[in-house]
Structures are given as C-alpha cells and as structure tokens.
C-alpha positions in Angstrom: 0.0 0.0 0.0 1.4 3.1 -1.5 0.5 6.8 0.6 0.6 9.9 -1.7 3.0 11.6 0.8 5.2 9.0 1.0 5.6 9.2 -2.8 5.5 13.1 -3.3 8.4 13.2 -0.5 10.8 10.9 -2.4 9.9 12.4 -5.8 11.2 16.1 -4.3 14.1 14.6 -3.0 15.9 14.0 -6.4 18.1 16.5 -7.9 17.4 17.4 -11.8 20.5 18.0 -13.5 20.2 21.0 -16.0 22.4 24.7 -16.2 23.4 26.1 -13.2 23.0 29.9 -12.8 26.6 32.3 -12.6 27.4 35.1 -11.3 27.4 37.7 -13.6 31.2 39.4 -13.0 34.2 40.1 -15.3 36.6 37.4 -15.0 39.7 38.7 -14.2 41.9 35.5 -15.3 42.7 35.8 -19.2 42.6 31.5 -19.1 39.9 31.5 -17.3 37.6 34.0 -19.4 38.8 32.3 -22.6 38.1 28.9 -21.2 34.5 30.7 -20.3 33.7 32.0 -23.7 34.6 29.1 -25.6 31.9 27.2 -23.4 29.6 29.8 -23.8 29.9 29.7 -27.5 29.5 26.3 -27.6 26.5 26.2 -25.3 27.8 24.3 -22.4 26.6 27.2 -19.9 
C-alpha cells in the first residue's frame, strides 16, 4: 500500500541535473575567461 505523501516526498528529494545559474562578473583570469567563452559559444553554460 502506497500513501501519496510517501511518494510526493521521495519524488522532491531528487536533484534534476540541467544549467546552473553564474554570477554575472568580469573574470579577471585571461585563461579562465577564454576557457568561459569558448563554453559559452558552444552552449555548455
């Protein structure tokens, strides 16, 4: 026997994987902000 609540509860639990939000700031590193772009362009972030 299955209770809504117990089922909602473990549903919540689990993480969905997708883009994570970032800070909108320069990036100071050259490396770094190269590395960044070259995502960005690509469509990683």
């Amino acid at each position: 026997m299955v209770f809504p609540n117990q089922e909602f509860e473990s549903s919540s639990s689990q993480r969905k994987s997708g883009r994570g939000k970032i800070e909108i700031k320069r990036i100071e590193n050259t490396t770094n902000r190269q590395v960044t772009f070259c995502k960005r362009r690509n469509g990683l972030l």
